[in-house]
N, C-alpha and C positions, 0 to 999 in steps of 0.2 A: 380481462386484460388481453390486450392484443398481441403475440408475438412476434408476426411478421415483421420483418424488416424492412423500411421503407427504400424507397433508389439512392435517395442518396446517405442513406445508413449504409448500403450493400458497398456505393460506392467510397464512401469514407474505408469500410471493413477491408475491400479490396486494393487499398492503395496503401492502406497502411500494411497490408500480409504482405506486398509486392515489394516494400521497401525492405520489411525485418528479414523475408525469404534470401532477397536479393543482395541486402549490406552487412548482415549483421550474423546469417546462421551462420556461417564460414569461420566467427572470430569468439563466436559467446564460448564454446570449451577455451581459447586462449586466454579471455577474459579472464574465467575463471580460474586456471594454471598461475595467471601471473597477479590474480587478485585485484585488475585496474580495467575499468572501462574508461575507453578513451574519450575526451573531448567531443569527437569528431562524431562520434555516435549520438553523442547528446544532440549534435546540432544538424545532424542531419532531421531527426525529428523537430526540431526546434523550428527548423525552415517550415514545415508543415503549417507550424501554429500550436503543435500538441503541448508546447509548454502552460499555455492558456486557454485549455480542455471546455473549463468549468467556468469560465468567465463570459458574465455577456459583451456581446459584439460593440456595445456602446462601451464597456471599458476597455478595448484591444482584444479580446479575447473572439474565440471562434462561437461560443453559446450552446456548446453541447448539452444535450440533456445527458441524467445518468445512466440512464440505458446506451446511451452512444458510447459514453468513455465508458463506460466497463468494457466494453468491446474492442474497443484499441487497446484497452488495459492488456485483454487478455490475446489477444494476437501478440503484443510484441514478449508476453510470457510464455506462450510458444514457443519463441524461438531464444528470450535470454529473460531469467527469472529477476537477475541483479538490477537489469537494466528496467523491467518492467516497475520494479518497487520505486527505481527512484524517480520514475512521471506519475505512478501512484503517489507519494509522498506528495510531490510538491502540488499537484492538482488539487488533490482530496482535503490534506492539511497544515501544507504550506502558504499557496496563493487562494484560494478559494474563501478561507477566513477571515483574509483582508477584506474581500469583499460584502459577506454575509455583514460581518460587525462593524468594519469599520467606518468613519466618517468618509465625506467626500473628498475631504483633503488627503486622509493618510490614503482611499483609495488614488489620489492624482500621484503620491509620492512615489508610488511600490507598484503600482499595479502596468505600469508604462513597461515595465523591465522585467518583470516576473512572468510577461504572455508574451516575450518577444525572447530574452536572451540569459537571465537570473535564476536561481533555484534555490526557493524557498524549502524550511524545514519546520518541523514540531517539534517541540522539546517539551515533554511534560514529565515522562520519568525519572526516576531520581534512583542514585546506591539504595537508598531506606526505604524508595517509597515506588513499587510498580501495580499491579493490580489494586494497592489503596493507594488509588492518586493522589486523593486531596490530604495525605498525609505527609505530603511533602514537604519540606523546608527550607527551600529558598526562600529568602526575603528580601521585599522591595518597601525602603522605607522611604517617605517623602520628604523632600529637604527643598524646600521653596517652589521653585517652578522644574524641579527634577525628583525622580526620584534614583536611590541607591541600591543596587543589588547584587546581594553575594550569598554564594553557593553554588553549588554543582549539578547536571545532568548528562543520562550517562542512556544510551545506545539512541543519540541522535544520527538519524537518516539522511546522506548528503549532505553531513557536515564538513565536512574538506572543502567540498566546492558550493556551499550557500551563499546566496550576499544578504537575504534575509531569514532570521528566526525569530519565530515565534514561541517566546519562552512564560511558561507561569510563575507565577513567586507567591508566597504569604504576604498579602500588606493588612493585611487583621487577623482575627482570632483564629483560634483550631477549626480544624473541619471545611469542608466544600465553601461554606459563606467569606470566607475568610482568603481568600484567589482570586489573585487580578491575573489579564493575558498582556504582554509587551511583545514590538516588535524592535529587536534589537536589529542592528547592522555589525556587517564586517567589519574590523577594523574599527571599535569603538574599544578606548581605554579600558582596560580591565577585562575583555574578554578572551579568552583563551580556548584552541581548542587541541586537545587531545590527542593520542595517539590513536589508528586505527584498531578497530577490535579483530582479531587473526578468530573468524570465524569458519563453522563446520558451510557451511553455503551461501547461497546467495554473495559469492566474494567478488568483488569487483562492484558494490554497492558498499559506500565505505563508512561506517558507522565509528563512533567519535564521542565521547566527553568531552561536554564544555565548564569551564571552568568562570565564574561572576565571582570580578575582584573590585568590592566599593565600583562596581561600572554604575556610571552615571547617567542615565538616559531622561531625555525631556518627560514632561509629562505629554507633549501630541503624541509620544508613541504606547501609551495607555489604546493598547484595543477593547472598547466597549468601556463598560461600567466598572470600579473601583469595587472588587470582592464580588465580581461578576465573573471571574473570569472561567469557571466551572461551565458555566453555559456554552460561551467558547469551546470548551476544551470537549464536551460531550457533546455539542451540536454538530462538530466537526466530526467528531468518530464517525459518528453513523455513516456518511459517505466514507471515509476514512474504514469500516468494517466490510462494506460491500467491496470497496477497491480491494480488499485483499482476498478476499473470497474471490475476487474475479482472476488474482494474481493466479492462486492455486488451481482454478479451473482452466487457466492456459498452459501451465505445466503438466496438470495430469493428462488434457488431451495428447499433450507431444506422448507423454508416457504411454499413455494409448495408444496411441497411433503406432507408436515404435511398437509394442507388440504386437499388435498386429501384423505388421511388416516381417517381423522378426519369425514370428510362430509359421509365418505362409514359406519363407524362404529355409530356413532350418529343418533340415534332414533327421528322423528316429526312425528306428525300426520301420526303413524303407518309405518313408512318406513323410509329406511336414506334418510339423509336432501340432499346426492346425486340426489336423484330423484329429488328434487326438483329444478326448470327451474332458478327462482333464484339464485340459491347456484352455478348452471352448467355453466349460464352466465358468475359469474366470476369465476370459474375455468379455462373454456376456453379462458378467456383474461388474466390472469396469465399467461398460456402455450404461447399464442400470445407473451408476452411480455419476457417472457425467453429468447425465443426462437432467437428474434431479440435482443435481450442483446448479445448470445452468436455469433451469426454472424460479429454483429458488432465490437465485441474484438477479434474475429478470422482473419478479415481482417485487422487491426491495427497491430494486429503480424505479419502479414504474409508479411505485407508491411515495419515495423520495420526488419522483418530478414532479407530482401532482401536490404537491406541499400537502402530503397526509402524516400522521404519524407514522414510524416503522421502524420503531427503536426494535423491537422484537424481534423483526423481520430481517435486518439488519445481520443482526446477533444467529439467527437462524442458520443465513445465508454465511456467514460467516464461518459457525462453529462444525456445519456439514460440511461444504466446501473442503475449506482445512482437515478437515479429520479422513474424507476422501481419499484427498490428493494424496495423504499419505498412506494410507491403504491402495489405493492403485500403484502409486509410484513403486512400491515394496514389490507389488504384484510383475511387475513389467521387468523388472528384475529377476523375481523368481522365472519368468517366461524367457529370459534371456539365458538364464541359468551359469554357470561362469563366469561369461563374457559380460552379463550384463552388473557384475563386480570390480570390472577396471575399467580404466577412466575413454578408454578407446570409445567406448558406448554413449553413449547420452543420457540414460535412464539413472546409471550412476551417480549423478550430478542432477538431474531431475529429485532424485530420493532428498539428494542436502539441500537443495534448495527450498524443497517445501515443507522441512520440517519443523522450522523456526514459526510458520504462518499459522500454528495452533499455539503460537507464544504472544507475537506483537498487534497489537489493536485489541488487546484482550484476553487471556489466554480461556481455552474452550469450558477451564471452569468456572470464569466469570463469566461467559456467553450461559451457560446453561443458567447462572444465578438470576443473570437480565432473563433471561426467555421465561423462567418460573415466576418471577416477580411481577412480572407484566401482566403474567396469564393467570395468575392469584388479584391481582389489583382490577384488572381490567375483565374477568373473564376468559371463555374460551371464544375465540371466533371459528368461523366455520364459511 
């Protein structure tokens, strides 16, 4: 596997730091304070292209591979976590799925506006039903050349401002076989959504219950096969797990970095607290843990681009990552010591933001369940 980064990887990486450095560190703690990222934010990235990360250049989009977006992923989680999840979301498994499964039509319908100026969501969890997906209970029954669906899902992503979702339902039996994928629109009879969820982080990424009342949607918005839609819904993670892993590893570097900064400037016992073997210990096992953070999502991508399997890999990069970020984060705090407890800091808000990332695309004890099951099915690789 190669790591280098090619010129105009460096140059993508560096135009995107320039913009989040330049527009966005200034306002992400306000963000957070007042729970709202603005419009304006969205669209300054938007002007980029980066709404259309993951899309090839023949359907509007830019044609990144996954090692490129994880890399803008994690530059703009550098400098605002909220902001980073919600071009994760719609990349990974909001517009990206249109494309993978869907026909040419529904890509001509959805895909014009989702790589240009729209923001796509996933909705698969349910009140009764999260790490056992497929035991969800939405149902989508077929009534001629529509079908009808009613039920509820609950911590959708960029729900306030989507114009598409992507929702699963029951249309057969119990169990994974029994799941279809639809793409609903805004403003379709019977859809409803929700109040915001008043969360410990990531605030200003506004997550949302949606509410399916008898909504009526055609059958062209059937994405894929009828009790298919499981394929969808796990095809998509896997980018969808690496995107979050890459969230986490641009936050814990800020977290880093801030210690760093913070240990060299801050005065003990006559000298910075740098010196001190303590303080260096754990610096050194932050960089350690970065470090294999970023290996590990760099081979996930590199095995995602090359159309290999890397369910595993996926799940790997995922369940370290996450579990890192919040071991470091914790750490940059204790190196701040006080200060790095009120909001004046950054590290503060680094800690809530990455805490939830061992929760959503899986929570770390269904990653270690996929990573054993694979490595029992498949062997050990080496």
């Amino acid at each position: 596997m190669h790591l280098d980064l090619s010129a105009d990887q460096i140059q993508i990486r560096d135009a995107v730091r320039a913009l989040c450095q330049g527009e966005f560190a200034a306002h992400a703690a306000e963000w957070d304070q007042k729970d709202d990222i603005p419009r304006w934010a969205v669209d300054k990235l938007a002007e980029m292209g980066l709404l259309g990360m993951s899309i090839p250049e023949a359907w509007g989009g830019l044609g990144y591979d996954l090692r490129t977006t994880t890399m803008v992923i994690e530059e703009i989680a550098r400098v605002s976590g909220a902001l980073a999840i919600l071009f994760a979301v719609h990349n990974s498994v909001g517009a990206y799925p249109i494309y993978e499964f869907g026909t040419d039509e529904q890509r001509k319908r959805w895909l014009p506006k989702l790589t240009t100026t729209d923001m796509g969501v996933f909705s698969l969890s349910e009140p009764g039903s999260g790490s056992d997906a497929a035991a969800l209970s939405a149902t989508a029954v077929r009534a001629g050349d529509d079908y009808v669906l009613n039920g509820s899902k609950n911590w959708v992503t960029n729900g306030v401002h989507a114009a598409t979702f992507l929702v699963f339902a029951r249309t057969g039996g119990p169990g994974p076989k029994g799941v279809s994928a639809f793409v609903l629109e805004r403003g379709m009879k019977g859809l409803s959504i929700g109040k915001c969820e008043d969360k410990m982080g990531l605030r200003g990424s506004h997550t949302v219950t949606l509410m399916m009342d008898d909504l009526r949607v055609p059958a062209s918005h059937l994405l894929g096969k009828e009790n298919e839609g499981m394929k969808v819904a796990l095809g998509s993670l896997e980018k969808g797990r690496i995107g979050v892993a890459a969230q986490a590893l641009g936050v814990m570097r800020a977290a880093f970095e801030a210690a760093v900064k913070y240990s060299q400037e801050r005065q003990a016992f006559g000298a910075p607290i740098a010196k001190i073997q303590a303080i260096q210990f754990k610096l050194a096992e932050m960089e350690r843990r970065v470090q294999a953070a970023k290996l590990l999502i760099q081979r996930a991508a590199w095995l995602k681009d090359r159309g290999k399997p890397c369910g595993r890999e996926a799940s790997m990069a995922k369940l370290y990552t996450t579990e890192a970020a919040t071991w470091v984060t914790h750490q940059a705090i204790q190196v701040h010591g006080g200060y790095g407890y009120v909001k004046e800091y950054a590290v503060e808000r680094y800690y809530r933001d990455v805490r939830v990332m061992e929760i959503y695309e899986g929570t770390s004890e269904i990653q270690r369940l996929v990573i054993a099951r694979s490595m029992l099915r498949d062997g050990v690789t080496v």
